[in-house]
N, C-alpha and C positions, 0 to 999 in steps of 0.2 A: 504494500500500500504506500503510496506516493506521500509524504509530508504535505499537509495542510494546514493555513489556518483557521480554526475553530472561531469564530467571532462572540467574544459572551453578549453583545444589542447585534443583532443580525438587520445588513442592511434589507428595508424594506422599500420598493419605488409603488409608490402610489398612484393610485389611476383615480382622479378625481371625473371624468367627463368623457366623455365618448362625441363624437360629430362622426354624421354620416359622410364616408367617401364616393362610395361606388353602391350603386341600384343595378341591379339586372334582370329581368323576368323576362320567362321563356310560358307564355301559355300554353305550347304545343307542349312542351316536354313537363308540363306542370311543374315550374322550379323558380324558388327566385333566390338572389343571392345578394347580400348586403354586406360592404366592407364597412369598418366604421376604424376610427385613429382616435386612440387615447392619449389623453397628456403625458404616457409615457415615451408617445413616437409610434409605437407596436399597433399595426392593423391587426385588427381580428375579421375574421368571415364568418358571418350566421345565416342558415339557411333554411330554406321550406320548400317540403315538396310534396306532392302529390294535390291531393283532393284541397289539402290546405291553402298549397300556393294557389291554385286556380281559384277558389275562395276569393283568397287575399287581392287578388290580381281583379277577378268581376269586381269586385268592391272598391277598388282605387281608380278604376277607370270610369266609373259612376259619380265617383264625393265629389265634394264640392271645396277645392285647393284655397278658396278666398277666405275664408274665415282660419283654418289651422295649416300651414305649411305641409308638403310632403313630407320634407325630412323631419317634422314634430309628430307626424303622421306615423313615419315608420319607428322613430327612438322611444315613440309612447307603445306604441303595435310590441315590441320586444320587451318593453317589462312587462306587458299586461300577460305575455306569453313565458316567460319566465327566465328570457336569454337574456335581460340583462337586471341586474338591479333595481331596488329603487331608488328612485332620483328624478330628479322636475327638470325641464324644459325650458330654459333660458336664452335669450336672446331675439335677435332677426334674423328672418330668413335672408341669404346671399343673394 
């Protein structure tokens, strides 16, 4: 076993906030895929498929974008669903 150091406060990088990077939905292949970038730098990718994403997908392309943003749309859409924490919705849309 290789020498290491044992840290007694192990560093920790916190991820305060997520913004969405990348949207993609395929309704033929029933799939959607969302990148989103944390304050730590590091993208994550979450995803939905089948019966779900076509779901998701008739549903988005119905609402009405004027009142709540897309991207407030999907970062609310993933807690309610359990991929991401909770946490509230800040700012303007770009």
């Amino acid at each position: 076993m290789a020498e290491s150091l044992n840290l007694t406060s192990p560093i920790i990088k916190t991820i305060t906030s997520y913004i969405v990077r990348r949207l993609d939905m395929d309704l033929d292949a029933a799939y959607i895929s969302i990148r989103l970038k944390g304050t730590d730098g590091k993208s994550i990718e979450l995803n939905y498929e089948g019966s779900i994403a076509t779901t998701l997908i008739i549903a988005l392309n119905k609402t009405n974008l004027s009142i709540n943003s897309l991207q407030r749309r999907i970062l609310e859409r993933l807690v309610i669903d359990g991929k991401l924490p909770l946490g509230t919705v800040i700012g303007s849309p770009d």
